[in-house]
C-alpha positions in Angstrom: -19.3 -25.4 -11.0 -20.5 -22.7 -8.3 -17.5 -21.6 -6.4 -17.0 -22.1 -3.0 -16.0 -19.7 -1.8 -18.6 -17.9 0.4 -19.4 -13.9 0.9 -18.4 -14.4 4.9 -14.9 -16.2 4.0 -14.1 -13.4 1.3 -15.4 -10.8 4.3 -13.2 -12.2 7.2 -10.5 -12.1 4.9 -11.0 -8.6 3.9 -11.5 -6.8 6.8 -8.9 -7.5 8.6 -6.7 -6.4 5.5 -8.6 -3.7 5.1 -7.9 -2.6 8.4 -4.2 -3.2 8.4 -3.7 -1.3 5.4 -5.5 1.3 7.1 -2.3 1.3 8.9 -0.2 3.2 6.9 -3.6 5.1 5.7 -4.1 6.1 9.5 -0.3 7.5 10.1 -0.9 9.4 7.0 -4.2 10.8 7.9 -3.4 11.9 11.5 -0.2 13.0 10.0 -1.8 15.5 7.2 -5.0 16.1 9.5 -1.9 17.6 12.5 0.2 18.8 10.2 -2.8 21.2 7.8 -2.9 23.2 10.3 0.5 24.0 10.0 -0.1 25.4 6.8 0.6 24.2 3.0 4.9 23.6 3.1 4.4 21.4 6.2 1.6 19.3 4.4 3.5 19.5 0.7 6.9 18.1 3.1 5.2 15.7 4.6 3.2 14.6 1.3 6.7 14.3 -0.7 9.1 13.1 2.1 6.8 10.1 2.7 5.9 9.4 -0.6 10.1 9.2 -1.1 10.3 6.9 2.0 7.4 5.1 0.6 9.0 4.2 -2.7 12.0 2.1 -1.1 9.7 0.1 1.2 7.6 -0.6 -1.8 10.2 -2.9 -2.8 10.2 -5.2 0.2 6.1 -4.7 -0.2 6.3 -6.6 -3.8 8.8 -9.4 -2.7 5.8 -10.3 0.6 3.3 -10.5 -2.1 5.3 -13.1 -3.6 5.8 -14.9 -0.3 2.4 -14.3 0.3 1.2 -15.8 -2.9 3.4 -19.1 -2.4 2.2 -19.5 1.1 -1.4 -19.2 0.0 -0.6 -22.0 -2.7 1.0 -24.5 -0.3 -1.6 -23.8 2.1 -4.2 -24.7 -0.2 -2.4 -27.9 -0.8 -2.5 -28.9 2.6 1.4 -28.7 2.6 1.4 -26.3 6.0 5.0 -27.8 6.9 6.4 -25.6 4.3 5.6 -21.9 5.3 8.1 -21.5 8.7 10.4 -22.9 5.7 9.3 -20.2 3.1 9.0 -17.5 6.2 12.2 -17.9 7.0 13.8 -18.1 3.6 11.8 -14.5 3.0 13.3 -13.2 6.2 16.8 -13.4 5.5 15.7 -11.8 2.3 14.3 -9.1 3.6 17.2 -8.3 6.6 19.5 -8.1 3.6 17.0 -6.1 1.6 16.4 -3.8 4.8 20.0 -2.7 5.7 20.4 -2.0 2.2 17.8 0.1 1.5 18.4 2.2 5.3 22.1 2.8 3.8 20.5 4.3 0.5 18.1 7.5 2.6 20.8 7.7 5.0 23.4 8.4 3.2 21.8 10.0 -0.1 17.7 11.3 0.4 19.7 14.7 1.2 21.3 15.1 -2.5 17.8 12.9 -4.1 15.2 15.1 -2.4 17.1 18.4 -3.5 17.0 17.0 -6.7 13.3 16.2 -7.1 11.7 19.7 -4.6 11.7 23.0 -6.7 10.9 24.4 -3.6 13.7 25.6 -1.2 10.9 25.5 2.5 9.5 22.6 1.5 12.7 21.1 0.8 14.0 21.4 4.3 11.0 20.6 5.9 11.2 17.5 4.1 14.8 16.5 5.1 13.6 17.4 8.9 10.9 14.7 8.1 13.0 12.0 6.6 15.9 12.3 9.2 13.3 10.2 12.0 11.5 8.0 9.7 14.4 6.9 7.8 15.0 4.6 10.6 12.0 2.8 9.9 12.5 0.9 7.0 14.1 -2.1 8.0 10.8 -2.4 10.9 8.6 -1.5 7.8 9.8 -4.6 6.0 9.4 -7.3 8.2 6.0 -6.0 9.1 5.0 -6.5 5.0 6.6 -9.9 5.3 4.3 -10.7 9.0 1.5 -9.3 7.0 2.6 -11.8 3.7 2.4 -14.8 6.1 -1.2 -14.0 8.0 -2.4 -13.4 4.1 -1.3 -16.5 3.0 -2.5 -18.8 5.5 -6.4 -17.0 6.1 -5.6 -15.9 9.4 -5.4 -12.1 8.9 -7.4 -10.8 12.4 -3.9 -10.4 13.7 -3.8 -7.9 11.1 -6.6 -5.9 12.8 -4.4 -6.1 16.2 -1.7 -4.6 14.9 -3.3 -2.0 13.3 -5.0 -0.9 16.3 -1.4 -0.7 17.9 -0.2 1.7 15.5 -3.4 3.8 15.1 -2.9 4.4 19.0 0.9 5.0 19.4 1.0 7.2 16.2 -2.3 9.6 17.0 -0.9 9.8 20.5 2.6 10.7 19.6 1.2 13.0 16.7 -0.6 15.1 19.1 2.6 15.4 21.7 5.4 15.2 19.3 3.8 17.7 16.8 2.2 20.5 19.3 4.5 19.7 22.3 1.8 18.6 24.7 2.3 16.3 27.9 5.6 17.6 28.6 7.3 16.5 24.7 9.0 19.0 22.7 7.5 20.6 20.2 9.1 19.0 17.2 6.6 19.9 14.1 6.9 18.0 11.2 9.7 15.8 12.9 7.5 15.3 15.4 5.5 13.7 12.7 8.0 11.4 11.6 9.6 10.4 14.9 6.0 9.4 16.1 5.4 7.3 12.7 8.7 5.7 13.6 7.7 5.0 17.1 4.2 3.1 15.7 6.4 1.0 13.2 8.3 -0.3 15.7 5.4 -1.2 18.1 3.8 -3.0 15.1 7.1 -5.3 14.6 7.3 -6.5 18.1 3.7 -6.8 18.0 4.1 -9.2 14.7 7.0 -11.2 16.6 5.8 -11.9 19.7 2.2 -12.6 18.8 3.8 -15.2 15.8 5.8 -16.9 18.7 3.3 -17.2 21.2 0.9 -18.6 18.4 2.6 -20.3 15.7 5.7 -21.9 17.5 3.7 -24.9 18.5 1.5 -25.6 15.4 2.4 -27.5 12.2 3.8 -24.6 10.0 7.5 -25.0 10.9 7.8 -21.8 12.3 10.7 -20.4 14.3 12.9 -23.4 13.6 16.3 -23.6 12.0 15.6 -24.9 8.4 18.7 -25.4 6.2 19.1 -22.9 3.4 17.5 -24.1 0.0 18.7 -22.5 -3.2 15.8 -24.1 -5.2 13.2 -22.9 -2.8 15.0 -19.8 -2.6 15.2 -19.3 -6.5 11.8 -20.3 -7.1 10.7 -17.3 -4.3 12.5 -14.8 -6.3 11.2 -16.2 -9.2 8.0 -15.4 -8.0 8.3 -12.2 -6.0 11.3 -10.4 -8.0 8.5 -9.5 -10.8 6.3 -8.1 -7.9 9.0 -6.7 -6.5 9.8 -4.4 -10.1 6.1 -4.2 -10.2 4.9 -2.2 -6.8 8.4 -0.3 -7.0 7.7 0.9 -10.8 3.3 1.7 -9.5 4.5 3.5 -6.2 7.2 5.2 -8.3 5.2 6.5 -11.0 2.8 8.0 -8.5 5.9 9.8 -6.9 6.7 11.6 -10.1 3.0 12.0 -9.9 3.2 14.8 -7.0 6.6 15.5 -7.9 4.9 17.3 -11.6 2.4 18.7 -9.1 5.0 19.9 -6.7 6.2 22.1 -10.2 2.8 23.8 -10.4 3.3 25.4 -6.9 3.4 25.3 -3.3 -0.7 25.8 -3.1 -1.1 22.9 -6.0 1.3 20.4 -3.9 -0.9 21.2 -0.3 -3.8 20.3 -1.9 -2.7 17.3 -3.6 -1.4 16.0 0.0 -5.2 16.5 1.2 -6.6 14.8 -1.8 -4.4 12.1 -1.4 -4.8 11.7 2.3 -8.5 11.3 1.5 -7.8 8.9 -1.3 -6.0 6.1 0.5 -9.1 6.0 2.4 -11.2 6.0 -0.1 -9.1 2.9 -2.0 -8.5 0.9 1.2 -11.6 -1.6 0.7 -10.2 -1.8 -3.2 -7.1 -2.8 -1.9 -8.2 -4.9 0.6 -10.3 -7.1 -1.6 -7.5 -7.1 -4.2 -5.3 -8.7 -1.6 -7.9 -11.0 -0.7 -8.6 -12.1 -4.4 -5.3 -12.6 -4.6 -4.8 -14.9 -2.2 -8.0 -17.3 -3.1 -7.1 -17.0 -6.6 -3.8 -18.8 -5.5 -5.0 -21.4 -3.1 -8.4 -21.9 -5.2 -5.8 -23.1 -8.1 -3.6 -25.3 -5.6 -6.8 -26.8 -4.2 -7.1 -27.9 -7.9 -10.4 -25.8 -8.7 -9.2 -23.5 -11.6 -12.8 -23.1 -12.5 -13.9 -21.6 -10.1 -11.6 -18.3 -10.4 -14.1 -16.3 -12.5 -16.3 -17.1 -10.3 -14.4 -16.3 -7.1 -13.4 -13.1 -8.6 -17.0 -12.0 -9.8 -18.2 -12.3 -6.1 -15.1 -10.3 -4.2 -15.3 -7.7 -6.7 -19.2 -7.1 -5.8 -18.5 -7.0 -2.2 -15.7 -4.8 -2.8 -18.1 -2.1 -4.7 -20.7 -2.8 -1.7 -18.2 -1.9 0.8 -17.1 1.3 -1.6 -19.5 2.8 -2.9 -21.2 4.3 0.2 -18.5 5.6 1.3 -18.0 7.6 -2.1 -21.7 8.9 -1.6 -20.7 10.1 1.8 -17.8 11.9 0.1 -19.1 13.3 -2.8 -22.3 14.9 -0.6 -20.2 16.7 2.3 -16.7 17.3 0.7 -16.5 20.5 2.7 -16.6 19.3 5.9 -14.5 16.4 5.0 -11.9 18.3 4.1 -12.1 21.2 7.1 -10.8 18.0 9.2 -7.4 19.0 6.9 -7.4 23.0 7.1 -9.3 26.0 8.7 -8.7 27.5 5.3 -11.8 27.5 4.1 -10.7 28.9 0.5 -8.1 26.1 0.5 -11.0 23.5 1.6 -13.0 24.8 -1.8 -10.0 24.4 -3.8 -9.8 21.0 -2.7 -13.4 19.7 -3.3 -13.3 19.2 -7.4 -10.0 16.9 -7.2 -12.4 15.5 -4.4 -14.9 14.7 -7.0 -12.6 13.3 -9.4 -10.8 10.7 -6.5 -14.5 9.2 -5.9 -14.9 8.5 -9.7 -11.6 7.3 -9.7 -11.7 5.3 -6.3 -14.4 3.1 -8.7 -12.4 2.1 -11.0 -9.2 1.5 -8.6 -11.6 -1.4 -7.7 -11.9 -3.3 -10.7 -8.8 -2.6 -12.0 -6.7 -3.5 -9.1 -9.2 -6.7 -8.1 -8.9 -7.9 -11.7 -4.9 -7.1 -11.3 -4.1 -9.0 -8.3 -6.3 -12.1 -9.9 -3.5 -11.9 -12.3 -0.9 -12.4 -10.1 -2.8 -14.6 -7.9 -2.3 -17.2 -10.8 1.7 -16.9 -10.1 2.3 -15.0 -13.2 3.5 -12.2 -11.7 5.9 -11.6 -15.0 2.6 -11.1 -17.0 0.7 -8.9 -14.3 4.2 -6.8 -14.3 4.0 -6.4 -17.9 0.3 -5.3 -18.4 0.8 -2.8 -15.2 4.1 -1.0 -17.2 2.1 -0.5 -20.0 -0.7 1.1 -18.3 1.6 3.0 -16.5 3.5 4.8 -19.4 -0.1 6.0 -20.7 -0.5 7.2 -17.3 2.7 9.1 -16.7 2.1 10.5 -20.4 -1.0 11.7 -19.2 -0.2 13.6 -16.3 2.8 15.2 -17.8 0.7 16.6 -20.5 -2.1 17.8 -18.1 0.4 19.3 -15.8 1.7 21.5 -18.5 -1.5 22.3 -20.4 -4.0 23.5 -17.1 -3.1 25.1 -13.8 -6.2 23.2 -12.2 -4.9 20.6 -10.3 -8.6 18.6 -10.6 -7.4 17.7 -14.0 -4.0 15.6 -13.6 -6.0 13.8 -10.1 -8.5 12.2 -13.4 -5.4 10.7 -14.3 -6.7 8.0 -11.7 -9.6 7.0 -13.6 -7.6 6.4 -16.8 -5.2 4.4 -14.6 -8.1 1.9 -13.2 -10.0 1.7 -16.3 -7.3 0.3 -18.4 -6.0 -1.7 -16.3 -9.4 -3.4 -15.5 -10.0 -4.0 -19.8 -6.8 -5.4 -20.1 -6.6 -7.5 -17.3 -9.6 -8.9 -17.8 -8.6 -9.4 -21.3 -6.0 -11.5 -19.9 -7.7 -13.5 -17.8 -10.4 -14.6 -20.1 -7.5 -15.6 -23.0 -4.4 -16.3 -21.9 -3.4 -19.9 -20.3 -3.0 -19.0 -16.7 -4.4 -21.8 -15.0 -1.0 -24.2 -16.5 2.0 -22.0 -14.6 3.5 -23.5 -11.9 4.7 -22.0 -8.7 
C-alpha cells in the first residue's frame, strides 16, 4: 500500500523543527561568531562550558522524546483527551528533574570542569561562562517538553515562533553584553552566557502563554487538574527513561569528544569550536527530519497502518537529502569565507577548512543514520534504539581516542562523524527490516 503520507505534510512538519532546533544552533553560532574574535581560549571556553551545560539538559531532552512519542501515538488514535493528561504528568517530571539537575552545576561544575580542562585560561573562562547559564536549565527543560507536545500533535509552527524569539533576544544581547554596546557592560564571554540565559527564558514564557491562549479551550485537556496516575506515569518512563540514557550517553560521548581534542592544545580545541559551530548547521535538516520521522512513524502505527513505515521513511529521508545536500555544496565550495564569519585569522580560517571537508561528508551520513534511528524509536522501542546507539557509540569513542593519540591533525578525529552515521544507518536499518517492531505496545 502507498503511504499516505505526503511530501507537504512531512515538510510542514519539518520546517518548523528545523527551525526550532536552529534555536540552540543560533545561540551557539552568534555565540562562537562574537566570541572568535576574542581569540581561541574564549571560543575553546565557550565550546566546553556549553557542551558541559548541554550534557545535563540532554537528559530532560530524551524524557520529551518519550512524551513526544506517546503524544504522537494517542494522537493518531484519535484519543486527543489524553495529552493535557500526559503534559502534565511530563511536567511534574520534568520540575523535579529541573531543580535537580540546577543543584548539580551549581554546586559541583567548579570541581567537574577543573577535572575535565587541561588548560588553566580556558578553564576560568569557562567557569565565568557557566556561572550565568547555569540558571537556565530548569527554563531549558520545559521548553524540550513545549517542543515534545507541538511534535506530537503536528502543530509545530509555534516552534518557528519561538525560535525567532530567541534568535532576536540572544543576537541582540550578544552584541551588548559581549562588546558593551548601548550602555551594557562589557561582560565577554559572560556576556555570552547571561544573554543565552536571557533568550531561554523569553522562549519559556513564550511556550506558556501561547499554549494557554491556544490550547486551554480545545479538546486536549490542557491546563486542567488531572489526578496523578501511577500507570500512566510508569508507562511514560517506561518509554522515555531508555531515551532518556540514550541522548545523555550520545551528547556525552561527543563531550569527551572535544574534551580529547581539548588535550591536543588550545589551537586544536578553537578550531574544533568553529567546526562544530558550522556542524550543527549543517545537521539541523538531519535532525529535523529525524524528529519528524519519528513522530509519523508513531502515529502511522497508532492509526493502524504499520505498512506503510518503510514507506514513510523512504520519502522523509529523500527530502531530508534534498534539503541537505545543497547546503553541503555551498560549504564545501567557499569554506574560507564561511569560516572568516568565525575569525580574522586567516591562518586559523585555513586550519579550519579540511575538518570542514570532513563535517560535510559526515553531515550525509548523520542523515540516514539518525532518520533511520529515530524510526526506531518511533516504533516505541526506545530500549532497542538505546541498545544499537551504545554499541555504535563505543566504536566511536574507540575511534577518536586512537586518532587523537596517533595524528596531531585535528581533520582526522572530526571523520569520526562519518563512522558514527554510517553504522548506525546499517544497523538500524538492519533492525528495522528484521526485528518485530510493529507488535510493541506503548
Amino acid at each position: 500500500m502507498k503511504s499516505q503520507i505526503t511530501n507537504k505534510e512531512i515538510w510542514s512538519i519539518a520546517i518548523p523543527i528545523m527551525l526550532g532546533n536552529l534555536a540552540q544552533t543560533i545561540i551557539n553560532f552568534t555565540d562562537t561568531a562574537f566570541l572568535g574574535h576574542l581569540g581561541v581560549i574564549e571560543l575553546g571556553a565557550s565550546m566546553l562550558a556549553g557542551l558541559f551545560y548541554f550534557v545535563f539538559t540532554t537528559i530532560a531532552a530524551g524524557f520529551a522524546i518519550g512524551i513526544q512519542i506517546i503524544i504522537a501515538r494517542r494522537f493518531g488514535e484519535g484519543n486527543n483527551g489524553r495529552v493535557g493528561v500526559i503534559f502534565e504528568h511530563g511536567s511534574l517530571f520534568v520540575l523535579v528533574l529541573g531543580t535537580i539537575l540546577f543543584s548539580i552545576i551549581y554546586f559541583f561544575s567548579d570541581v567537574l570542569l577543573a577535572w575535565i580542562i587541561d588548560s588553566p585560561n580556558i578553564y576560568a573562562s569557562s567557569l565565568d561562562y557557566i556561572k550565568y547559564r547555569q540558571f537556565g536549565i530548569i527554563f531549558v527543560c520545559f521548553n524540550f517538553l513545549y517542543r515534545g507536545l507541538y511534535v506530537g500533535i503536528s502543530n509545530t509552527k509555534v516552534i518557528t515562533y519561538s525560535t525567532i524569539i530567541m534568535a532576536i533576544v540572544n543576537i541582540l544581547l550578544d552584541y551588548c553584553l559581549i562588546f558593551g554596546k548601548l550602555g551594557f557592560p562589557e561582560m565577554g564571554i559572560g556576556g555570552a552566557a547571561l544573554a543565552s540565559l536571557c533568550a531561554e527564558i523569553a522562549a519559556f514564557l513564550f511556550f506558556g502563554i501561547y499554549s494557554y491562549i491556544t490550547l486551554k479551550d480545545k479538546d486536549f485537556g490542557m491546563f486542567k487538574i488531572h489526578k496523578l496516575e501511577t500507570e500512566l506515569m510508569r508507562r511514560i518512563l517506561k518509554v522515555a527513561t531508555p531515551t532518556m540514557v540514550q541522548k545523555l550517553f550520545s551528547f556525552g560521548v561527543w563531550f569527551v569528544f572535544f574534551i580529547m581534542i581539548e588535550k591536543m592544545g588550545e589551537t586544536a580545541t578553537g578550531i574544533s569550536s568553529i567546526v562544530r559551530s558550522i556542524y550543527m548547521i549543517l545537521i539541523t535538516p538531519a535532525f529535523a527530519f529525524a524528529t519528524t520521522t519519528n513522530t509519523l512513524v508513531s502515529r502511522t502505527i497508532g492509526a493502524g497502518h504499520p505498512e506503510q513505515v518503510f514507506s514513510t521513511i523512504t520519502k522523509i529521508m529523500k527530502n531530508c537529502l534534498l534539503c541537505t545536500l545543497p547546503v553541503i555544496i555551498i560549504l564545501a565550495i567557499i569554506p574560507i569565507q564561511v569560516v572568516s564569519i568565525y575569525t580574522d585569522d586567516l591562518n586559523l580560517a585555513q586550519m579550519v577548512v579540511p575538518s570542514i571537508y570532513a563535517i560535510c561528508i559526515g553531515a550525509i551520513f548523520q542523515a540516514i543514520g539518525n532518520g533511520y534511528f529515530e524510526a526506531v524509536s518511533g516504533t516505541g522501542n526506545t530500549s532497542a534504539a538505546l541498545y544499537l546507539e551504545t554499541s555504535v557509540l563505543i566504536i566511536y569513542l574507540i575511534f577518536v581516542a586512537i586518532m587523537t593519540k596517533i595524528t596531531t591533525e585535528v581533520q582526522w578525529v572530526w571523520t569520526a562523524e562519518i563512522l558514527y552515521g554510517s553504522f548506525l544507518a546499517f544497523i538500524c536499518i538492519i533492525y528495522m527490516k528484521f526485528a518485530k517492531w510493529n507488535e510493541k505496545k506503548i
